[in-house]
C-alpha positions in Angstrom: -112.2 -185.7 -45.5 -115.4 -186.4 -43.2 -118.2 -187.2 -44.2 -120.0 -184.2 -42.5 -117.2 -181.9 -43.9 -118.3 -183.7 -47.7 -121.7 -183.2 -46.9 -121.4 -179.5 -45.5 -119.3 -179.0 -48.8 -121.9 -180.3 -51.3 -124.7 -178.5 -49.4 -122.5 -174.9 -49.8 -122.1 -175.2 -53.3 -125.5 -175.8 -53.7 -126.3 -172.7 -51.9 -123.4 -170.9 -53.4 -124.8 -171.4 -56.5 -128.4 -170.5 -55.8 -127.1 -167.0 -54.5 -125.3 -166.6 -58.0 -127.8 -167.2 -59.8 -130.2 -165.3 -57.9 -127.7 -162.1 -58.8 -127.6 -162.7 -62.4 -131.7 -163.3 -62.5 -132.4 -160.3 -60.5 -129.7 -158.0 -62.6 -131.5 -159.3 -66.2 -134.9 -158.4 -64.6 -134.0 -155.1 -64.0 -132.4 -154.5 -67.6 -135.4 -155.7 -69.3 -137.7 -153.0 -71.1 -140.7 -154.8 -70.4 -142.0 -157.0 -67.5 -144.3 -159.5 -67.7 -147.1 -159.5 -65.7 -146.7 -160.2 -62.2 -143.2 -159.6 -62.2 -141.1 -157.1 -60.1 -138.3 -155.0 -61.4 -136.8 -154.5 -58.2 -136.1 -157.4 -55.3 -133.5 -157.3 -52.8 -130.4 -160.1 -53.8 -131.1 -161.1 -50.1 -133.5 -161.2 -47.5 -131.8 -158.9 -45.4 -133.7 -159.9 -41.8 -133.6 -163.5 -41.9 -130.4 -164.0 -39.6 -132.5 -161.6 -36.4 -135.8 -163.1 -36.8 -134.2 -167.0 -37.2 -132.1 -165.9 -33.8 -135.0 -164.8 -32.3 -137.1 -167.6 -33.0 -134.7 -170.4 -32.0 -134.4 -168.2 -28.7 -137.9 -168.4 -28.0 -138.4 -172.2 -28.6 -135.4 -173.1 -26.5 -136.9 -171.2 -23.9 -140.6 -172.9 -24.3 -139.0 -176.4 -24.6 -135.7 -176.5 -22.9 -135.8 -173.2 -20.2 -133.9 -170.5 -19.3 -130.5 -172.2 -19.1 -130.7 -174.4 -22.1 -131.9 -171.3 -24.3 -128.4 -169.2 -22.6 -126.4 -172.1 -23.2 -127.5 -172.5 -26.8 -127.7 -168.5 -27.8 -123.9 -168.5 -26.4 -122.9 -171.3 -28.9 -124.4 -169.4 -31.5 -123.2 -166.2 -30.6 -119.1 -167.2 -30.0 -119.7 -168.7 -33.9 -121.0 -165.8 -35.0 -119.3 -163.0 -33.3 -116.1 -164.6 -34.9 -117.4 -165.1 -38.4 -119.1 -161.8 -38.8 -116.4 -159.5 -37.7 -113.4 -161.5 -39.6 -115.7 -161.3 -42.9 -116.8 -157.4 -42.4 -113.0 -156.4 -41.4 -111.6 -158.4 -44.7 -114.8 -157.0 -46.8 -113.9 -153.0 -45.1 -110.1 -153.9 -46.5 -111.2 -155.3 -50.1 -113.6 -152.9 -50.7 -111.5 -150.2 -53.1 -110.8 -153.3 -55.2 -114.2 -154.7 -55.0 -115.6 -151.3 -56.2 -113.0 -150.4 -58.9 -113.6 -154.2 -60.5 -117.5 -155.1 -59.9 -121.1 -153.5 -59.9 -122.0 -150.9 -57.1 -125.2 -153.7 -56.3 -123.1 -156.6 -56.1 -120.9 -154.6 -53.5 -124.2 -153.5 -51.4 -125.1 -156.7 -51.6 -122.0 -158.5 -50.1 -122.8 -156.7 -46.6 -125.8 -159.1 -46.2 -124.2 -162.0 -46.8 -123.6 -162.9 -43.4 -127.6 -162.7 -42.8 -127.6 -166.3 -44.6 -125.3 -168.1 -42.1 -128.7 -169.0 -40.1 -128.1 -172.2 -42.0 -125.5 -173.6 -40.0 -127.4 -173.7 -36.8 -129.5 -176.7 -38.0 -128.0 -180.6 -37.3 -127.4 -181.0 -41.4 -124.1 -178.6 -41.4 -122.7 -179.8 -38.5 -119.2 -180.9 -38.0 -116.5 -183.5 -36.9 -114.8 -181.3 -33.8 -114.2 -177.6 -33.3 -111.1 -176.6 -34.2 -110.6 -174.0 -31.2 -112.2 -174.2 -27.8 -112.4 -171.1 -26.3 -112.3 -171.4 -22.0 -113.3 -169.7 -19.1 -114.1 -169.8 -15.8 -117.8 -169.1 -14.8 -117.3 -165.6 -13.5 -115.5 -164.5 -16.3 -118.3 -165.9 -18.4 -120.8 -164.6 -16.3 -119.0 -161.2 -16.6 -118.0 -161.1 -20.0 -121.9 -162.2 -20.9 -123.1 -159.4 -18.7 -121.1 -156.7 -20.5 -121.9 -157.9 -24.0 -125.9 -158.2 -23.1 -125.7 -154.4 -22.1 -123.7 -153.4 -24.8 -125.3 -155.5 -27.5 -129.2 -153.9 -26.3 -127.8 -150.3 -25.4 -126.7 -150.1 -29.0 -129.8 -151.9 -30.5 -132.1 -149.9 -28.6 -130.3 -147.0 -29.2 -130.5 -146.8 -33.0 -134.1 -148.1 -32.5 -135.1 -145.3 -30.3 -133.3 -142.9 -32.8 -135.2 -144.4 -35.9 -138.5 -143.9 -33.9 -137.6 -140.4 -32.9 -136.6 -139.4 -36.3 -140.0 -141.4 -37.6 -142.0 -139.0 -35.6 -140.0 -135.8 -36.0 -140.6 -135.9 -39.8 -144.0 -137.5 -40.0 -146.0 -135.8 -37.6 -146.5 -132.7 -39.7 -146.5 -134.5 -42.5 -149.3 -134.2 -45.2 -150.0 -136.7 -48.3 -148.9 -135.4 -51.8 -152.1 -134.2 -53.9 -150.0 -132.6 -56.8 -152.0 -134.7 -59.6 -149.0 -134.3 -61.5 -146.8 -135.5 -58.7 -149.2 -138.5 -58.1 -149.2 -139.5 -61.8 -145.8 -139.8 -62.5 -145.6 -142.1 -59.0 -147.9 -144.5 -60.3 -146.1 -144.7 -63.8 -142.7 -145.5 -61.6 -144.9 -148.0 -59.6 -146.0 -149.4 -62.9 -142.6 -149.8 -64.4 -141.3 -151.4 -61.5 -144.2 -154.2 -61.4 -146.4 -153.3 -59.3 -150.3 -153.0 -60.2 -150.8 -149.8 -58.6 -149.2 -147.6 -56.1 -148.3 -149.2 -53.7 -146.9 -146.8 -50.8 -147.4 -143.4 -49.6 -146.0 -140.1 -50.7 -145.9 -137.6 -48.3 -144.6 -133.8 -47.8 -143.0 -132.7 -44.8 -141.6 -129.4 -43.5 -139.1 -131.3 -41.1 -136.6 -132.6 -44.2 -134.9 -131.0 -46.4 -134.0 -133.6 -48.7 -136.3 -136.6 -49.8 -136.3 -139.9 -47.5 -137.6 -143.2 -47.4 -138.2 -144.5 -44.0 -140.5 -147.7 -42.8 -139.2 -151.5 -42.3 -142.4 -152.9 -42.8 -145.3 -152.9 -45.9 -147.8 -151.0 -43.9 -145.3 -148.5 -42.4 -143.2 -147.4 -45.6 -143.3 -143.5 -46.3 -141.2 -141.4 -49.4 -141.2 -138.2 -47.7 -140.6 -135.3 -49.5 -139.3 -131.7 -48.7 -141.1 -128.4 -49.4 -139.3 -128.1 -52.4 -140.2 -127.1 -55.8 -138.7 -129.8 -58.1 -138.2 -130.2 -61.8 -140.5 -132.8 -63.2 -137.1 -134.5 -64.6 -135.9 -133.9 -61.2 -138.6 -135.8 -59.4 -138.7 -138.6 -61.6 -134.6 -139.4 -60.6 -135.5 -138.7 -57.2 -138.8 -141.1 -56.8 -137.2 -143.8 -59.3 -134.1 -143.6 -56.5 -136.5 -144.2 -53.8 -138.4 -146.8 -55.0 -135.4 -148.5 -56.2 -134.4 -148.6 -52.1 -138.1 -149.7 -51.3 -137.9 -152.8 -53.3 -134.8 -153.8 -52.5 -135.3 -153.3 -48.7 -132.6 -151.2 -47.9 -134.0 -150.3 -44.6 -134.5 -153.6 -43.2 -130.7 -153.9 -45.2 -130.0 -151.3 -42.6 -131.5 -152.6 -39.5 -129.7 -155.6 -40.1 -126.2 -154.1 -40.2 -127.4 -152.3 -37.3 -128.3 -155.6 -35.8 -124.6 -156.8 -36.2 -122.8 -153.9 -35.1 -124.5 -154.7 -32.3 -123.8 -158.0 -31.8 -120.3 -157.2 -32.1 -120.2 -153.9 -30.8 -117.0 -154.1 -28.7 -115.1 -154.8 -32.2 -114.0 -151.2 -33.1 -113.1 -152.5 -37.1 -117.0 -153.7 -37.6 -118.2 -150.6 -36.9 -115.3 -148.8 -39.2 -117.2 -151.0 -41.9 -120.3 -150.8 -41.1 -120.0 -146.7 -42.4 -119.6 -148.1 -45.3 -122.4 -150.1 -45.9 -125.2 -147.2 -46.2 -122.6 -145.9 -49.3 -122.8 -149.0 -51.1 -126.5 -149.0 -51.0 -126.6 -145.4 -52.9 -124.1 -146.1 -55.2 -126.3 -149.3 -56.1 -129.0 -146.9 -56.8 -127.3 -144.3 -58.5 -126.0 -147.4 -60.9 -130.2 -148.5 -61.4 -131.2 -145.0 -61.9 -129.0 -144.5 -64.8 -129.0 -147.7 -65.9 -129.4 -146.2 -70.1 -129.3 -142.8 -69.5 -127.4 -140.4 -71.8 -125.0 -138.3 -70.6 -127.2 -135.1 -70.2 -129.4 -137.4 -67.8 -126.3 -138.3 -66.1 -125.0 -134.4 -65.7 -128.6 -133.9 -64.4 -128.1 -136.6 -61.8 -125.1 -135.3 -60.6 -126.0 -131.7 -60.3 -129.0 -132.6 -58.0 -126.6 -134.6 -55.5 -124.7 -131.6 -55.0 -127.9 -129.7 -54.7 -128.8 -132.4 -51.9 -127.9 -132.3 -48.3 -129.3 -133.1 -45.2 -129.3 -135.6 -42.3 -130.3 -139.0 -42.3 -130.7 -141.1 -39.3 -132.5 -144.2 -38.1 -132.9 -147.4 -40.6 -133.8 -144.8 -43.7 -132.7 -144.5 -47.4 -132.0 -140.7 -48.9 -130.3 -139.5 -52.2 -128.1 -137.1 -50.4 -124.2 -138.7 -50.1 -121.9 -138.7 -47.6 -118.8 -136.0 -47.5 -116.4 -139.3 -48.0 -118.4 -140.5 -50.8 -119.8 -137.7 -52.8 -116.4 -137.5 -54.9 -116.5 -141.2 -55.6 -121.0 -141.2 -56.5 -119.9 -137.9 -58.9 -117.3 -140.0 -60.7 -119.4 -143.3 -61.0 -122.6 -140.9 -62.2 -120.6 -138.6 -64.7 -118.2 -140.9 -66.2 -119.9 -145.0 -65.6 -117.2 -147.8 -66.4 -118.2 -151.2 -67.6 -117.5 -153.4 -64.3 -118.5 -157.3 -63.8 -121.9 -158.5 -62.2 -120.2 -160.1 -59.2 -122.6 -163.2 -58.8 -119.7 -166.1 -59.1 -118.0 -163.4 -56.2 -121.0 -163.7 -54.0 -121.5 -167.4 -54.7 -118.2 -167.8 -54.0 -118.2 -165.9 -50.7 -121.1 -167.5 -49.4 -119.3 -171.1 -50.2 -117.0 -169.8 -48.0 -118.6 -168.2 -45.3 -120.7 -171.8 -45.0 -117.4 -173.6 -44.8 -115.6 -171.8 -42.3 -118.9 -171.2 -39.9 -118.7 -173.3 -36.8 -115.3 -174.1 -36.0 -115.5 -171.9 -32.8 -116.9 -173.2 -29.4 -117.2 -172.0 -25.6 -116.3 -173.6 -23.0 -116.9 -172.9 -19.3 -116.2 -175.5 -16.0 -119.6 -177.2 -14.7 -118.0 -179.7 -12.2 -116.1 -183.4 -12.1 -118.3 -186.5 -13.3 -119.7 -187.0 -9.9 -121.7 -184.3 -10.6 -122.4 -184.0 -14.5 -122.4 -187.6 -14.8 -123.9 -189.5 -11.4 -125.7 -186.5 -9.5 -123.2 -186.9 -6.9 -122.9 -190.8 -6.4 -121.8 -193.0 -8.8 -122.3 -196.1 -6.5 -125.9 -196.2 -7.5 -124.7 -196.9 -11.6 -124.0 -200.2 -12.9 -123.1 -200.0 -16.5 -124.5 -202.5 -19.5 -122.7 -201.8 -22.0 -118.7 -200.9 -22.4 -116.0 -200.8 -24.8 -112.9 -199.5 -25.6 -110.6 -198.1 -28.3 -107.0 -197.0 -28.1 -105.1 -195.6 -31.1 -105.1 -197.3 -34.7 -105.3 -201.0 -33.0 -108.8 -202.2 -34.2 -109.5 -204.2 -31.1 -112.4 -203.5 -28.5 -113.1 -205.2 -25.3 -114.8 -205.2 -22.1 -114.1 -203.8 -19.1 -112.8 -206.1 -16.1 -113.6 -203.6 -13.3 -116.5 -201.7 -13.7 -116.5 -199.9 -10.6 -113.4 -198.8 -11.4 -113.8 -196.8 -14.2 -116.6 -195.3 -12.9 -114.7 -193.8 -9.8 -112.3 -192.5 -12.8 -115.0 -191.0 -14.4 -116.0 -189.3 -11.7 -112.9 -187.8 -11.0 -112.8 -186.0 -14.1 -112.8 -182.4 -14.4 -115.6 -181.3 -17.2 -116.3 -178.2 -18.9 -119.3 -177.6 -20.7 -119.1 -177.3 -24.8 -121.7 -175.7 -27.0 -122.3 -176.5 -30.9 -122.7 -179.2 -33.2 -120.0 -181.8 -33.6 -120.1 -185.6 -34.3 -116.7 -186.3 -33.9 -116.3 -188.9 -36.2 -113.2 -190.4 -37.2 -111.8 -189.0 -33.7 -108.6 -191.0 -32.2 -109.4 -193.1 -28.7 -112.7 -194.1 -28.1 -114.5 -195.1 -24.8 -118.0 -195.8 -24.8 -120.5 -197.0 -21.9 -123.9 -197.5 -21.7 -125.1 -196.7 -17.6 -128.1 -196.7 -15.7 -129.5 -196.2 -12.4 -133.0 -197.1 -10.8 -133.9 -193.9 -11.7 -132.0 -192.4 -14.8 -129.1 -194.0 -17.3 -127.4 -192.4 -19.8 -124.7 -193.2 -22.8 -121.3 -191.6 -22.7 -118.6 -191.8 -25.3 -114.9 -189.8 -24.8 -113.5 -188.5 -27.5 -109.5 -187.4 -26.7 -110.5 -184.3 -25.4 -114.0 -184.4 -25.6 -117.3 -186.8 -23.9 -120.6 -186.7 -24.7 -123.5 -187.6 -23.0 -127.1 -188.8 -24.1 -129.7 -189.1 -21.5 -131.6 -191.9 -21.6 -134.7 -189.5 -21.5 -133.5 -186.6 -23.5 -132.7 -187.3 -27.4 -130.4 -184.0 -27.1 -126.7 -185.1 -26.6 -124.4 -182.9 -24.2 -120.5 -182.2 -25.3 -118.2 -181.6 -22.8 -114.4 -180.7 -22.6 -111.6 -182.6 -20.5 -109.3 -180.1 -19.7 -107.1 -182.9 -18.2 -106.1 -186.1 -20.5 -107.8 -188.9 -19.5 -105.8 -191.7 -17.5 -105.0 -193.7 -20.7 -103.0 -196.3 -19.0 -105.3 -196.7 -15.9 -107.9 -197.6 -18.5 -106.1 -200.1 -21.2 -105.0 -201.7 -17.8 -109.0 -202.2 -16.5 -109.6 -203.3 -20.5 -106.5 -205.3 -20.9 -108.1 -208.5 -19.5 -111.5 -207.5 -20.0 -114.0 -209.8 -22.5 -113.0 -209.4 -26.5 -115.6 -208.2 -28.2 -116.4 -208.0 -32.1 -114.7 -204.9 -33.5 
């Protein structure tokens, strides 16, 4: 085992474990009678909109620091990694989800959708690895092509459920009108106060364009419970705003945009968007489980009699109590008749350990010229190199080269592809290293089998390149073969 693999190993447990026990402290919370002060009763397992915004962000520095090519190159690095590690884990969660639900809480299934939002951590330089373990190819204008028709598809569906959500915001809020039922607003503010917060905290509204209540709003400011013109039951009410709130604190909208957020990103994958219809059921089956935490069974036969007494539409990133046709039967059955299932925080800790472990195997490759061009600008006459060595196989000896020029005209003759990702390649099998400089510029290049990198003397950001052709092994021992020993 590598040391990066030990190190990535060690850091995943770590995190593994800090997502468990974040489950089981969040699920006590919730069951306690009582909360102390400054405490909230409900708090989403995950930040569901960390993976988008850290995305974002790295985007924009690359293009501040680096430019417009760096920032592609880097975003498509990032993007072959996780277009392959989101759609395997949603297409095995889609097929594991009947067991999943028969065996463990409704929450810790809602909750296993946002995994994937903490994989942000392997973009940084502490979980990176030895080599990728498959090197995907292609030529420019396929890449050029294939990046073309996934940056259309990937903001066409983006903008498209944004657009919706913003439609839909506006349809039901225009005529909408705040709540002034004292009776209304008093039991809102004892909900608010029994889920920890000091006073009420968002806005109730009433509006002729639903027919069912809905929570809609991704940010503080923004967050509405919208309510039909309907007369409710005071018991009635209080299931229906407990339900909402319980979706407000745990941030199932942003929970939502973030789904939304991956089905674009891997929009031309049919089975992630199969899955994705899923999700929004998990989240109201996580509720329904919260809501009747200790209720009796009359409460229970109450709860289930107002979701078939619920109906209506919901679109954009918003939270309802009204199910879906597929899941109603399945909600009734989990309301009516509850069965004793696990908490699921080893499972997500033990997912996570996973999905950090098997994150970044994956890179792109695409052709960018021979070494004349990546390596000497075109003339490798004007290098003389400083430093070489050379290593072949398991013999621990290194020596100089006898015929410098040499190898740089079979350097230059190489074909290289350009390789995005993270990768030390330590403990890799033949080694050739050379330090090189011209008037102008020098750089540092090491091969490794199939792979060089490259240092720039005045960059600290190392290139990785693929040889699609093996390197001319022989020509090379014979250049070192009488070349100066030096100190292995």
């Amino acid at each position: 085992m590598s040391t990066e693999v030990l190190i990535r190993g060690i850091l995943s447990i770590i995190f593994g474990a800090a997502v468990a026990w974040n489950f089981y402290r969040l699920d006590n919370r919730e069951a306690q009678v009582d909360l102390s002060d400054g405490q909230r009763r409900y708090l989403p397992y995950i930040d569901p909109i960390m993976l988008p915004m850290i995305l974002f962000l790295l985007l924009m520095l690359q293009l501040v620091l680096e430019g417009w090519q760096e920032a592609v190159q880097f975003f498509l690095g990032l993007y072959v990694n996780l277009f392959f590690q989101i759609s395997l884990y949603y297409i095995l969660l889609f097929l594991l989800l009947p067991l999943l639900r028969r065996y463990f809480r409704a929450r810790t299934c809602a909750a296993l959708w946002l995994l994937p939002t903490m994989l942000y951590y392997t973009v940084y330089s502490f979980m990176e690895l030895p080599r990728p373990a498959w090197v995907f190819r292609l030529s420019r204008e396929w890449l050029r092509l294939l990046v073309i028709l996934w940056a259309v598809g990937f903001l066409g569906v983006l903008l498209w459920r944004i657009v919706a959500h913003l439609r839909f915001r506006r349809e039901i809020l225009k005529p909408a009108q705040p709540v002034e039922d004292e009776a209304i607003l008093a039991l809102w503010e004892k909900l608010h106060r029994e889920a920890g917060y000091p006073k009420c905290r968002y806005r109730l509204v009433v509006s002729p364009s639903v027919v069912m209540p809905v929570s809609i709003g991704l940010f503080f400011r923004s967050i509405r419970v919208v309510l039909p013109r309907l007369d409710y039951s005071p018991e009635d009410l209080d299931l229906i705003l407990r339900h909402e709130l319980i979706h407000i604190g745990r941030r199932d909208c942003s929970a939502k945009f973030f789904l939304t957020f991956c089905t674009a990103l891997c929009w031309f994958n049919p089975f992630v968007w199969l899955a994705m219809a899923n999700s929004a059921d998990d989240m109201e089956l996580s509720c329904d489980e919260t809501v009747l935490l200790k209720a009796d069974e009359r409460k229970r036969r109450q709860y289930a009699s107002l979701l078939l007494e619920t109906s209506g539409d919901e679109r954009g990133f918003t939270t309802c109590l009204s199910a879906s046709a597929s899941a109603m039967r399945y909600r009734l059955k989990n309301v009516v008749h509850p069965q004793k299932r696990l908490s699921g925080g080893l499972l997500a800790g033990l997912l996570f350990f996973v999905l950090m472990m098997t994150s970044g195997y994956t890179a792109l490759s695409y052709p960018v010229g021979t070494g004349r061009e990546v390596l000497f600008g075109g003339d490798p006459a004007g290098y003389t190199i400083s430093h070489t060595s050379w290593k072949s196989g398991n013999r621990e000896t290194v020596s100089g080269c006898s015929d410098p020029d040499a190898l740089l005209r079979l350097l230059a003759d190489l074909p290289m592809e350009h390789v995005s990702g993270l990768f030390t390649f330590s403990g890799s099998g033949i080694r050739l290293y050379l330090d090189c400089g011209s008037p102008e510029d020098g750089f540092t290049a090491t091969i490794y089998g199939d792979f060089l990198t490259i240092t720039p003397r005045r960059l600290r950001d190392t290139e990785i390149y693929y040889l699609p052709q093996p390197i001319p092994t022989e020509k090379i021992e014979a250049l070192f073969a009488d070349g100066t020993p030096l100190p292995f």
